[in-house]
DRENPA-3360 file (N, C-alpha, C; in nm, 2 decimals, always signed):
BEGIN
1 = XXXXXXXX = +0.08/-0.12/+0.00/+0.00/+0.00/+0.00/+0.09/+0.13/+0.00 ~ +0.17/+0.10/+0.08/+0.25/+0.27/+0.04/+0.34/+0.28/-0.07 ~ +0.37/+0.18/-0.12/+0.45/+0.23/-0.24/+0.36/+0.26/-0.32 ~ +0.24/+0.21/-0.31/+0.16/+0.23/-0.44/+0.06/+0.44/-0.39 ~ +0.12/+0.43/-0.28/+0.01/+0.57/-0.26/+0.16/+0.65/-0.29 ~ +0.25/+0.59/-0.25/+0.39/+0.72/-0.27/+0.41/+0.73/-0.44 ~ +0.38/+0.64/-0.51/+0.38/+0.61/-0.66/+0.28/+0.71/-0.69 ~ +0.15/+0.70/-0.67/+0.12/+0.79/-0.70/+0.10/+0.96/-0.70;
9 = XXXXXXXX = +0.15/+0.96/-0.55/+0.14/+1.09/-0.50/+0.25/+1.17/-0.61 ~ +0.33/+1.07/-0.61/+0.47/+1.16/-0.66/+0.41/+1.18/-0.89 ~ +0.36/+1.06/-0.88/+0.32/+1.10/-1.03/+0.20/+1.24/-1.05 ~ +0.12/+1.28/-0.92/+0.02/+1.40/-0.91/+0.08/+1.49/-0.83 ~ +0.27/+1.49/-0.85/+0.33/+1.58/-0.82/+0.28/+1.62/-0.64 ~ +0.23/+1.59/-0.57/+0.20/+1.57/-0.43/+0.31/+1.59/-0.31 ~ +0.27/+1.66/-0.20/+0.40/+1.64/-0.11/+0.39/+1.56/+0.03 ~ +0.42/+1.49/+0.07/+0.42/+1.46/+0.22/+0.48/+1.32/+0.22;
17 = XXXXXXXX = +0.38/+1.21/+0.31/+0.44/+1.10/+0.33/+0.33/+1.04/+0.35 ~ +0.38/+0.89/+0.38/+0.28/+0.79/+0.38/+0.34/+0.69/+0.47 ~ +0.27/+0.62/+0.60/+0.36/+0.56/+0.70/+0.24/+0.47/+0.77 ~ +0.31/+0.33/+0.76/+0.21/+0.25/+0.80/+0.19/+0.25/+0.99 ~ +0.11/+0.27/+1.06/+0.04/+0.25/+1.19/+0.03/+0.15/+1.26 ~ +0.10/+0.12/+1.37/+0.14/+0.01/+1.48/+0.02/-0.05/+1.44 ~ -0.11/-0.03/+1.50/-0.23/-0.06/+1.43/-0.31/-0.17/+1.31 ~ -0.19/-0.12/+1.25/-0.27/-0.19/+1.09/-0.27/-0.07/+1.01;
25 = XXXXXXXX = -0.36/+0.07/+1.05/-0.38/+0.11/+0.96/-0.29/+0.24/+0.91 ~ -0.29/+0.31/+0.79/-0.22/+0.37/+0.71/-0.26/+0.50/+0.70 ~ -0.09/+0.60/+0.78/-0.14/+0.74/+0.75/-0.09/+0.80/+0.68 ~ -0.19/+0.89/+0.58/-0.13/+0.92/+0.47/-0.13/+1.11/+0.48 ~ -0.04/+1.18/+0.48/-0.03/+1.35/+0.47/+0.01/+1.39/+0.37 ~ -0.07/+1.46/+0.26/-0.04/+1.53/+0.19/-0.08/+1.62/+0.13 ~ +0.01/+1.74/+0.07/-0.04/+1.86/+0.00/-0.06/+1.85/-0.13 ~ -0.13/+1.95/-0.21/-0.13/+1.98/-0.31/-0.23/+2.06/-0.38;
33 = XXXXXXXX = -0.27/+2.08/-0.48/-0.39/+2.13/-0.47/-0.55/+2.06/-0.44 ~ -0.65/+2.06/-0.44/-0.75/+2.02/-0.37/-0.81/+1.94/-0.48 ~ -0.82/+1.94/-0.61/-0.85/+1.87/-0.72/-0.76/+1.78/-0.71 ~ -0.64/+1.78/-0.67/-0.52/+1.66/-0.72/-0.56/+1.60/-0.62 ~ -0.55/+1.68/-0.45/-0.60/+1.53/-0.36/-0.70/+1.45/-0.40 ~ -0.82/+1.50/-0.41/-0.95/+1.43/-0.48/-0.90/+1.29/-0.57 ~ -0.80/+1.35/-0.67/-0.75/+1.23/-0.75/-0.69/+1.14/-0.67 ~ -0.59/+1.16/-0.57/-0.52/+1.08/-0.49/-0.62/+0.98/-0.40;
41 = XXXXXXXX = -0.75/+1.03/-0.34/-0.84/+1.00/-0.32/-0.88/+0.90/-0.34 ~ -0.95/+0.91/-0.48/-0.98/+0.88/-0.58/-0.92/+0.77/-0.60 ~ -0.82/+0.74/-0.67/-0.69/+0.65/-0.71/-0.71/+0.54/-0.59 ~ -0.69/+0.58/-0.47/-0.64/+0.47/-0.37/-0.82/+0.41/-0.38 ~ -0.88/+0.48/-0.34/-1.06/+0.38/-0.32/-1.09/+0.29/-0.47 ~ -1.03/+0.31/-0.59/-1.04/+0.22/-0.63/-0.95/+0.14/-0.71 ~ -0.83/+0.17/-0.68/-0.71/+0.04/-0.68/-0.74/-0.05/-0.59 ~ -0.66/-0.14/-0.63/-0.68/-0.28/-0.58/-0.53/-0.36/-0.51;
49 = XXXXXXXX = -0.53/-0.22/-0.42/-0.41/-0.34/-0.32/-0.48/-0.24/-0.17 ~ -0.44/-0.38/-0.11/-0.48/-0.37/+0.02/-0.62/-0.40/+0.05 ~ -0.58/-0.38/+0.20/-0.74/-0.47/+0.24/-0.84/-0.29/+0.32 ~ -0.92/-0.24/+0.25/-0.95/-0.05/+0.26/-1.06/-0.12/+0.32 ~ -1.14/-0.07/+0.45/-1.20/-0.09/+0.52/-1.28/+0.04/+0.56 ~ -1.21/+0.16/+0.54/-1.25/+0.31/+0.52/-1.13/+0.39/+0.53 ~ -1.19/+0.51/+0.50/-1.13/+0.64/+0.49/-1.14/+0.75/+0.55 ~ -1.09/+0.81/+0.64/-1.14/+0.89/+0.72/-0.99/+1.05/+0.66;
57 = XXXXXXXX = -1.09/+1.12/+0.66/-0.99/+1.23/+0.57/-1.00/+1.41/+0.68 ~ -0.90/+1.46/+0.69/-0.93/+1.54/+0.77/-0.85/+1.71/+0.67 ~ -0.92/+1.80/+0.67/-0.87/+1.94/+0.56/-0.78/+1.98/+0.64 ~ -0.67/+2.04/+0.63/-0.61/+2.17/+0.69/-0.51/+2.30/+0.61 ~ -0.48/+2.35/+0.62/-0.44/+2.43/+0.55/-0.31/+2.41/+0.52 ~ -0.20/+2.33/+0.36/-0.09/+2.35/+0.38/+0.00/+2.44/+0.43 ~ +0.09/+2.31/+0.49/+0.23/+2.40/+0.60/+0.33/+2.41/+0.47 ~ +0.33/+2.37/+0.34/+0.48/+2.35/+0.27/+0.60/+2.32/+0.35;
65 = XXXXXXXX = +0.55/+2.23/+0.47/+0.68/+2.15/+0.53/+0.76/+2.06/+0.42 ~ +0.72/+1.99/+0.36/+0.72/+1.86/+0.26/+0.82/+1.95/+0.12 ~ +0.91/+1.86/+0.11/+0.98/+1.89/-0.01/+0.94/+1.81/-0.15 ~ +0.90/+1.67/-0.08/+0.84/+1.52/-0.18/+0.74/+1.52/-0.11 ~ +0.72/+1.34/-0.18/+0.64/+1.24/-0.09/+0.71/+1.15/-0.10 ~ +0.74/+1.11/+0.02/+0.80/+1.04/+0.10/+0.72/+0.86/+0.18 ~ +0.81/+0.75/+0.21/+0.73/+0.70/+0.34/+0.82/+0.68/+0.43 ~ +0.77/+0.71/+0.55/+0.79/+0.69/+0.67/+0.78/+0.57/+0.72;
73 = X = +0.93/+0.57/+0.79/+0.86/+0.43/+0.87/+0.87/+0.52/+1.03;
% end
């Protein structure tokens, strides 16, 4: 799952990271513009890796911390 969200993020030119959770589940930060998230969005709900159970998405206002997208471990 995260190569394939960092694969994409980086092909919709996107910035942040993507880092799997003690948990199980997968947190994903990124900027860009609000059309391109939607694609990123988009992209991951209907590819076919991983086992997506939901999505829970939260807005904030880019910090331009992020130089890429990156994953984190």
């Amino acid at each position: 799952m995260r190569y394939f969200v960092r694969s994409t993020a980086k092909s919709l030119e996107l910035t942040g990271y993507v880092k799997n959770l003690d948990d199980g589940r997968v947190k994903i930060i990124a900027e860009g513009e609000p059309e391109t998230l939607e694609k990123l969005l988009e992209t991951i709900k209907n590819g076919e890796v991983g086992h997506i159970t939901g999505i829970e998405t939260h807005r904030k206002k880019a910090t331009g911390e992020f130089g890429d997208f990156r994953i984190e471990r």
